[in-house]
C-alpha positions in Angstrom: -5.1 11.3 -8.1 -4.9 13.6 -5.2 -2.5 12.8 -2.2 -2.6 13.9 1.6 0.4 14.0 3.1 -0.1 14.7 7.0 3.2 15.7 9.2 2.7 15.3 12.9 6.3 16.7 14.8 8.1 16.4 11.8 9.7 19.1 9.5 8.2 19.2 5.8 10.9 19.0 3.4 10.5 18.9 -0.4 12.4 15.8 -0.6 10.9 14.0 1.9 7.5 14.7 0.2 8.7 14.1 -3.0 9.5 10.3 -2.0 7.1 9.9 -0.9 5.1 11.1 -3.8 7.3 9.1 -6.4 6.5 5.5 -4.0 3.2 6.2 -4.4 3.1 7.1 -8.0 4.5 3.9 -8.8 2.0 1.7 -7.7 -0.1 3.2 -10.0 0.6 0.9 -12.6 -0.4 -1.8 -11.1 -3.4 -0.4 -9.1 -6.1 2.4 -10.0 -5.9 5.1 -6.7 -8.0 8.2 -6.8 -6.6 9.2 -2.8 -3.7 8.8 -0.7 -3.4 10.0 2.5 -0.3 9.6 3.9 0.4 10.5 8.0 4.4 10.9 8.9 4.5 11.3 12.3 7.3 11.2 15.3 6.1 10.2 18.7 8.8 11.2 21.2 7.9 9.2 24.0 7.7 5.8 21.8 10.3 3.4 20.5 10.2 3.7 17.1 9.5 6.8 17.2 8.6 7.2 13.3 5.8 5.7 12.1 4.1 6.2 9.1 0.3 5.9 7.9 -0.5 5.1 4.3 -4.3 4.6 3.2 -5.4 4.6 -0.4 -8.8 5.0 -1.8 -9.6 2.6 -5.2 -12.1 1.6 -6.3 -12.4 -1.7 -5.1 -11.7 -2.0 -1.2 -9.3 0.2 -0.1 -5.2 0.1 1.1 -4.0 0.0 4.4 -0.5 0.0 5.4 1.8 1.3 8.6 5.4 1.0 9.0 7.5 2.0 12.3 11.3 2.0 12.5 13.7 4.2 14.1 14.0 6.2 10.8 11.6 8.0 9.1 13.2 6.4 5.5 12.9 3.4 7.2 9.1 3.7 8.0 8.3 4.8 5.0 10.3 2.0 3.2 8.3 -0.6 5.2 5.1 0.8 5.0 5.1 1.2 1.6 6.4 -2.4 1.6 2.9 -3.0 2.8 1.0 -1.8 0.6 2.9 -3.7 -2.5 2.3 -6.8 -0.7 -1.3 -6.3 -0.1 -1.7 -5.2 -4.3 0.3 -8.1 -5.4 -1.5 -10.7 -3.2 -5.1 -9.2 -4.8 -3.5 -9.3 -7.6 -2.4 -13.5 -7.3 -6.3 -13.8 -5.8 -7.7 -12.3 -8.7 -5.5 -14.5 -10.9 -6.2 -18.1 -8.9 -10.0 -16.7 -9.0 -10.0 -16.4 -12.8 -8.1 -20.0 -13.3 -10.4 -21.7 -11.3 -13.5 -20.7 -13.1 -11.9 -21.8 -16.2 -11.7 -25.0 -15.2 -14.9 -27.0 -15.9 -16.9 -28.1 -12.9 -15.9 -31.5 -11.6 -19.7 -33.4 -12.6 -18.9 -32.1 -16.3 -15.7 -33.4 -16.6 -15.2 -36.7 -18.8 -14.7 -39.5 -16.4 -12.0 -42.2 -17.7 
């Protein structure tokens, strides 16, 4: 997996990078990414002024997520919020998907 990570008016700090690295790293058990791109930015005339840019590349459809709060931790923590939401709602689709066609179809079943 290869990530991107993008600083616009912010400082690059090994830590900071590192977290980010680690969040991202850790949905890879529930979620195959070959790319992350990941844009930390600080827009001074805005309020938030963090916001953060996360999009993954799988092999399915890809992963979308933003966060803004008035902390760049913050940001991060929500976007990355995001993206778990979005995985484990595919995930419950996928599941409801694969009950459903288990189920035999309604002019099969055994009428009582």
């Amino acid at each position: 997996m290869k990530i991107h990570i993008q600083h616009s008016h912010i400082r690059s700090t090994d830590e900071l990078d590192s977290l980010v690295e680690n969040r991202i790293m850790a949905l890879q058990s529930k979620l195959v990414i070959e790319e992350a791109t990941v844009r930390l930015e600080r827009r001074h005339e805005a309020s938030p002024p963090f916001r953060v840019s996360v999009h993954l590349v799988t092999p399915g459809p890809d992963v979308f997520a933003d966060g803004c709060d008035h902390t760049l931790r913050a940001a991060i923590a929500k976007a990355m919020g995001g993206l778990e939401a979005q995985i484990s709602s595919r995930a419950q689709k996928r599941l409801r998907r694969i009950r459903s066609n288990l189920q035999a179809p309604a002019r099969l079943r055994m009428r009582g």
